[in-house]
C-alpha positions as CSV (number, residue, x, y, z in Angstrom):
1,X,43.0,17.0,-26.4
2,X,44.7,16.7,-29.6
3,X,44.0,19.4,-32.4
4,X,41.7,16.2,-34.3
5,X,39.3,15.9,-31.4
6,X,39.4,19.6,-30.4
7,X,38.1,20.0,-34.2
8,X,35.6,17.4,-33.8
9,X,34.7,18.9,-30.6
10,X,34.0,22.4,-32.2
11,X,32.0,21.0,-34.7
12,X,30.0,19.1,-32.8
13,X,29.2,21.7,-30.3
14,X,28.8,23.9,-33.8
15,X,26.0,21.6,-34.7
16,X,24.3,21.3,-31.7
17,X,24.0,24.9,-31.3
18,X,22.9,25.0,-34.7
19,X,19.8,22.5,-34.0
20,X,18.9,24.5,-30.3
21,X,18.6,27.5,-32.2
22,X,16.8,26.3,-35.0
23,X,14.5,24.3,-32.4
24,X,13.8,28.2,-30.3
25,X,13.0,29.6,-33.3
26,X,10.8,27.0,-34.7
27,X,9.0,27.3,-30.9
28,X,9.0,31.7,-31.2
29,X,7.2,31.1,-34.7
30,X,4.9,28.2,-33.1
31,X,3.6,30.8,-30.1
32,X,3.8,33.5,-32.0
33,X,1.6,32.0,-34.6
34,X,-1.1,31.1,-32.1
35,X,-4.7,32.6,-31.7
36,X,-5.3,35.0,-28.7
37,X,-8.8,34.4,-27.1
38,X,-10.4,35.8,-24.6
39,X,-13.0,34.5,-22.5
40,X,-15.3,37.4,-21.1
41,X,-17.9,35.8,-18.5
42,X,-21.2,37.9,-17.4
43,X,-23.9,37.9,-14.9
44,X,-26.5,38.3,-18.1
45,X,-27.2,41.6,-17.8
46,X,-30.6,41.7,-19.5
47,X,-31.4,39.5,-15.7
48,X,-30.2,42.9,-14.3
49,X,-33.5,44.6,-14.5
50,X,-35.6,44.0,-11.6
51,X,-38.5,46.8,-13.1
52,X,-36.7,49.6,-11.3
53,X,-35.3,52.6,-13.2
54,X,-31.8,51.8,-11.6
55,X,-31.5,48.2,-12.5
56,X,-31.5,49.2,-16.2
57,X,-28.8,48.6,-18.7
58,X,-30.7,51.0,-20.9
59,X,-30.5,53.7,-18.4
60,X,-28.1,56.6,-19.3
61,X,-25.9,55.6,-15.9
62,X,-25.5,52.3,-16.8
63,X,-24.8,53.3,-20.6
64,X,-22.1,55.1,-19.7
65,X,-20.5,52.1,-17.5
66,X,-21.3,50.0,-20.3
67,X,-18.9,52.3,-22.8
68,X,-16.5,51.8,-20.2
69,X,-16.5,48.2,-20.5
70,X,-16.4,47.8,-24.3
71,X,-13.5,50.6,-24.1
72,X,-11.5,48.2,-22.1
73,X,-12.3,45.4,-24.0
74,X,-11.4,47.3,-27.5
75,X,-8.0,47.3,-26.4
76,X,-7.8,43.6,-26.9
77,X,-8.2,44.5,-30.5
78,X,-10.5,41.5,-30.7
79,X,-11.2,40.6,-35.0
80,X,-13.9,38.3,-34.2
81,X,-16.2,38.5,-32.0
82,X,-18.5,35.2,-30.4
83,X,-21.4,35.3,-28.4
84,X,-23.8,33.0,-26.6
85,X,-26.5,32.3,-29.1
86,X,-27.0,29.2,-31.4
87,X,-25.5,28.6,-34.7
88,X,-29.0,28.0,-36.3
89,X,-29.5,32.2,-34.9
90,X,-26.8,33.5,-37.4
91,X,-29.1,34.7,-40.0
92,X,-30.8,36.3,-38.1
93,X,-28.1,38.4,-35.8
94,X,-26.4,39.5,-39.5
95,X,-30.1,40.6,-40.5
96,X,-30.2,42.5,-37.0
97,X,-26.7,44.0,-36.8
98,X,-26.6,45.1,-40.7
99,X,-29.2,46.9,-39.5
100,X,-27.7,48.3,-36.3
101,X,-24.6,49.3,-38.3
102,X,-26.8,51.4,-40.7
103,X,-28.0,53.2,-37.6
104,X,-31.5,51.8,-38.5
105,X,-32.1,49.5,-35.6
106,X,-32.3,51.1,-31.4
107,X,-31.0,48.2,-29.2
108,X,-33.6,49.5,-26.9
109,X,-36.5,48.0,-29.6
110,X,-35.5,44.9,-29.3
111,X,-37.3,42.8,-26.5
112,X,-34.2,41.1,-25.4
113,X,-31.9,43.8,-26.2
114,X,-30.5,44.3,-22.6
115,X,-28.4,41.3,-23.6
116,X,-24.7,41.5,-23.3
117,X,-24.9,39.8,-27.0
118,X,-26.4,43.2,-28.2
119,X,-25.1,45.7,-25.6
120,X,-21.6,44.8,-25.7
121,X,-21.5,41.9,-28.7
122,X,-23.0,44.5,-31.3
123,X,-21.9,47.8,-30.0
124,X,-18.4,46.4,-29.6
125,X,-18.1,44.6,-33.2
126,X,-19.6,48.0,-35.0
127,X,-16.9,50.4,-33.3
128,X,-14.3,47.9,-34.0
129,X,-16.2,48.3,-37.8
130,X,-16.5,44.1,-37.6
131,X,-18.6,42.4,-40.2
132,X,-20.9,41.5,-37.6
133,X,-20.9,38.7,-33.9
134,X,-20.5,34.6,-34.7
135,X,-23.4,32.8,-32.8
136,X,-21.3,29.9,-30.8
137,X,-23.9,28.7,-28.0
138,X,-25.2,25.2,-27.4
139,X,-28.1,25.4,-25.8
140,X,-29.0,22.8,-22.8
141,X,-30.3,24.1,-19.3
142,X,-28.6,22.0,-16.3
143,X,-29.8,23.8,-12.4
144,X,-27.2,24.3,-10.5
145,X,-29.5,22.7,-7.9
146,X,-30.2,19.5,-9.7
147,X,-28.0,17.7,-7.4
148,X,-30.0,17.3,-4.4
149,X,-27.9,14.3,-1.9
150,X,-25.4,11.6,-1.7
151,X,-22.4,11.1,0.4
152,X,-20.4,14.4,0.6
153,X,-23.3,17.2,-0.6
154,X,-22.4,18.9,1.8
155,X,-18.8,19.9,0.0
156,X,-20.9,20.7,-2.7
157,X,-23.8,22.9,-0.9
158,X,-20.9,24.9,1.1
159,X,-19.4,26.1,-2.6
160,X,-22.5,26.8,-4.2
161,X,-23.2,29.0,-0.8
162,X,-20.4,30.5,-1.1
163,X,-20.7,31.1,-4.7
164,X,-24.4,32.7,-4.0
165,X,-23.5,34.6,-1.2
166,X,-20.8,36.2,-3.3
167,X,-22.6,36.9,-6.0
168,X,-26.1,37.9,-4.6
169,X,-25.0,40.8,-2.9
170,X,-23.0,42.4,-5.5
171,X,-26.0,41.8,-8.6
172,X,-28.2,43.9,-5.4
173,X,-25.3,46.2,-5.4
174,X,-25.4,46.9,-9.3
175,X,-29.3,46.9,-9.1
176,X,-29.6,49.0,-6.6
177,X,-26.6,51.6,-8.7
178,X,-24.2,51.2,-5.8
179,X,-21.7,49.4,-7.9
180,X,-21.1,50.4,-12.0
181,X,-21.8,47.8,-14.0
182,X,-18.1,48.3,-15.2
183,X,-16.5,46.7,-11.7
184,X,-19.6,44.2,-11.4
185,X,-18.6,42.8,-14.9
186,X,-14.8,43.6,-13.8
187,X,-15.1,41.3,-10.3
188,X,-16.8,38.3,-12.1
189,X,-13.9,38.3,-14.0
190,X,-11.1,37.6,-11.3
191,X,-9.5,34.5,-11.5
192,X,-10.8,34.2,-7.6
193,X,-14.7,34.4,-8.8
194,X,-13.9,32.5,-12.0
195,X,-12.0,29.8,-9.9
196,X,-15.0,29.5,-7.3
197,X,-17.4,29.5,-10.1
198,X,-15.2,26.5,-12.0
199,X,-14.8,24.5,-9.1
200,X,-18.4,24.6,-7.5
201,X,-19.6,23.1,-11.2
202,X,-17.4,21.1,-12.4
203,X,-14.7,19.8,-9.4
204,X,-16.4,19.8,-6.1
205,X,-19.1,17.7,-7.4
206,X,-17.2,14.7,-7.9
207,X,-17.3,14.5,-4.3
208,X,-20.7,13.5,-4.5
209,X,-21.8,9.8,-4.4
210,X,-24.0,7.4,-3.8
211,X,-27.1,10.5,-4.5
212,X,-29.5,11.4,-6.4
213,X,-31.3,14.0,-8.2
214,X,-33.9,16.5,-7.9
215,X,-37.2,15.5,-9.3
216,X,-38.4,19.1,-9.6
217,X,-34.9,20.9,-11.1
218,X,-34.5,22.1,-14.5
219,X,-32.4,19.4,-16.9
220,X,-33.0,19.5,-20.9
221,X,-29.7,17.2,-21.1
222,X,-30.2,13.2,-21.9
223,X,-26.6,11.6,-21.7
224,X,-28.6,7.9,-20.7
225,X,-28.9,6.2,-17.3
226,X,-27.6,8.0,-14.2
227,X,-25.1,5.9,-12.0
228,X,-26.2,7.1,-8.4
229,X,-22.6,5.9,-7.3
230,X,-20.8,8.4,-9.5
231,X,-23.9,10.9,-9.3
232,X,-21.9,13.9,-8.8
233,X,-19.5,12.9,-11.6
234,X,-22.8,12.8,-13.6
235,X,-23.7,15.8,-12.7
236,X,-20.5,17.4,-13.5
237,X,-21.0,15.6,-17.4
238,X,-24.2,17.3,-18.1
239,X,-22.6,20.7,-17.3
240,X,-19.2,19.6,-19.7
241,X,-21.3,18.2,-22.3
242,X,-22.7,21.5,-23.2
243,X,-19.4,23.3,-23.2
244,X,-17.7,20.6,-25.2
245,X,-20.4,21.4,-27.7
246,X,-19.8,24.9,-27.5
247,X,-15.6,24.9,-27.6
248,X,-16.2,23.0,-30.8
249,X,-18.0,25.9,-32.3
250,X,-15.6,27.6,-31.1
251,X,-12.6,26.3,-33.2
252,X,-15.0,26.0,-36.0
253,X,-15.6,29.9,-35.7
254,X,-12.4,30.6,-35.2
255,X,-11.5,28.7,-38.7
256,X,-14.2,30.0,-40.7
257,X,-12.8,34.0,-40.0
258,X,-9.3,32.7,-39.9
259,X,-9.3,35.4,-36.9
260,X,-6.2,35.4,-34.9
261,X,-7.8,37.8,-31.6
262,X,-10.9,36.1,-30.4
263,X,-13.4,38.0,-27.8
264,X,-15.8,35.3,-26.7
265,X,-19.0,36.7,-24.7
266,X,-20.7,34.1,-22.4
267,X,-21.8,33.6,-19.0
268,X,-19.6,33.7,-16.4
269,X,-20.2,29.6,-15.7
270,X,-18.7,28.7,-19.0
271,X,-15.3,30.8,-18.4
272,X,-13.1,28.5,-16.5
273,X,-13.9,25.2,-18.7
274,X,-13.7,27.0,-21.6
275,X,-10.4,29.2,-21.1
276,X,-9.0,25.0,-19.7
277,X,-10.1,23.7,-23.0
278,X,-8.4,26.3,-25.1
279,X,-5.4,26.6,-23.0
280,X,-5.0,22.7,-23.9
281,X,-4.9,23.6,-27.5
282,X,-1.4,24.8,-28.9
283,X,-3.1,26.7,-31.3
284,X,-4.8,29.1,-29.1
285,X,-3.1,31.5,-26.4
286,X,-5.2,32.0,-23.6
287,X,-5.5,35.9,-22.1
288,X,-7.4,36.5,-19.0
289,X,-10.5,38.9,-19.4
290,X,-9.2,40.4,-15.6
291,X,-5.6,41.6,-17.9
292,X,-8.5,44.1,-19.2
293,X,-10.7,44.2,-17.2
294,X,-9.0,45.9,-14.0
295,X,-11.4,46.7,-10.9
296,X,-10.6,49.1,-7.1
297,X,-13.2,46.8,-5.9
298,X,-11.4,43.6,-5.5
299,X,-11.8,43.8,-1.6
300,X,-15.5,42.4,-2.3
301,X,-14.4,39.1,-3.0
302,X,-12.2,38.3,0.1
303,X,-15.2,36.2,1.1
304,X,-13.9,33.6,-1.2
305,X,-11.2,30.8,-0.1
């Protein structure tokens, strides 16, 4: 190579370092830049109470599991917190948790205040010394049981069995104060549980064709004529629709605080379709609620394949 092209050849390797490095940088600064959210999924614990001393989030035992909970979570270092409750709510959970931050309002007064909204929503956001929770929810109630038959239900019956099964047992657990509320909370956030949970709703379903519905279960969602060909598909739409709805509050939350560590409280069947939408988005950075969240009592899921 002559001392031209050995010139040329140093420049042009020069340069193309030049734009790789630039590129990396330009890609740390992207990620870097991105909003952390987490996705925390609960059994709602105000369901908990069965009327037995034991089964209630109120009770000292359970208190103390509960602190254990939010002291995990804290280390998140969330600066915005969103729970399941509608937008048109707001006014009155800032009326509610100016109050609670005063010290002027007992959780325990309020007839829905076993919620995870107020037990871990509120109690989190005033230790954290937050201005207060951002309502998020879309409210539409699809049963679980609404799909009823078609070719294939039984792929779907055999996760939802598995699902309950799994489930059942440990809520008896927590009632019955043979498993903290802590690891109950801490389980139904594995990715194995939040996997199952995701794929029984909105994968396995698809499955399902040529079926129909349940006259008598519970659906408050419209989204026009039902194809029985594609009923499990439909099925499966229902469930998305609502948690399109809420991912867009969501972002619109998220942009209103300008918060860049999100905590989002909802039930556990929103958690995989959520953390897929926002793991889509390059703005956000998705981190598991089980990084946190970390449980001895893993061994009760091996049910689940």
């Amino acid at each position: 190579m002559s001392p031209d092209s050995r010139a040329t050849f140093c420049r042009r390797l020069f340069l193309a370092l030049l734009f790789v490095g630039s590129a990396y940088c330009s890609l740390a600064q992207s990620s870097s830049g991105r909003t952390a959210v987490m996705v925390v999924g609960f059994d709602h614990l105000n369901q908990l109470y069965n009327k037995q001393p034991q089964s209630d989030v109120l009770g000292a035992k359970k208190q103390a599991e509960l602190a254990k909970l939010r002291q995990q979570l804290r280390r998140f270092r969330p600066d915005a917190i969103l729970v399941e409750a509608e937008r048109p709510e707001q006014g009155r959970l800032d009326s509610l948790y100016a109050r609670y931050q005063a010290g002027q309002l007992e959780l325990a007064a309020l007839p829905d205040g076993r919620r995870e909204l107020y037990q871990i929503g509120f109690a989190l956001a005033k230790e954290l010394q937050l201005p207060g929770v951002r309502a998020v929810d879309y409210y539409a109630a699809t049963s679980q049981s609404l799909l009823q038959s078609g070719a294939n239900i039984d792929a779907f019956t055999r996760d939802l069995r598995l699902l309950q099964t799994t489930s059942r047992p440990l809520r008896a657990l927590v009632q019955h104060d043979s498993l903290s509320v802590y690891d109950y909370i801490a389980l139904a956030n594995q990715p194995a549980m939040i996997n199952l949970v995701h794929r029984a709703i909105f994968n396995t379903p698809a499955l399902v064709t040529e079926g129909a519905f349940s006259p008598t279960a519970t659906n408050t969602v419209d989204l026009g004529a039902v194809d029985a060909a594609y009923i499990g598909a439909h099925y499966i739409t229902l469930h998305y629709n609502r948690n399109l709805k809420i991912y867009s509050n969501i972002l619109r939350a998220q942009q209103q605080t300008q918060a860049k560590r999100v905590l989002v409280i909802f039930g556990v069947a929103h958690v995989g379709v959520l953390q897929e939408l926002l793991a889509a988005n390059p703005a956000y950075q998705v981190t598991p609620a089980a990084t946190y969240l970390k449980t001895n009592q893993k061994q009760r899921l091996q049910a689940i394949r």
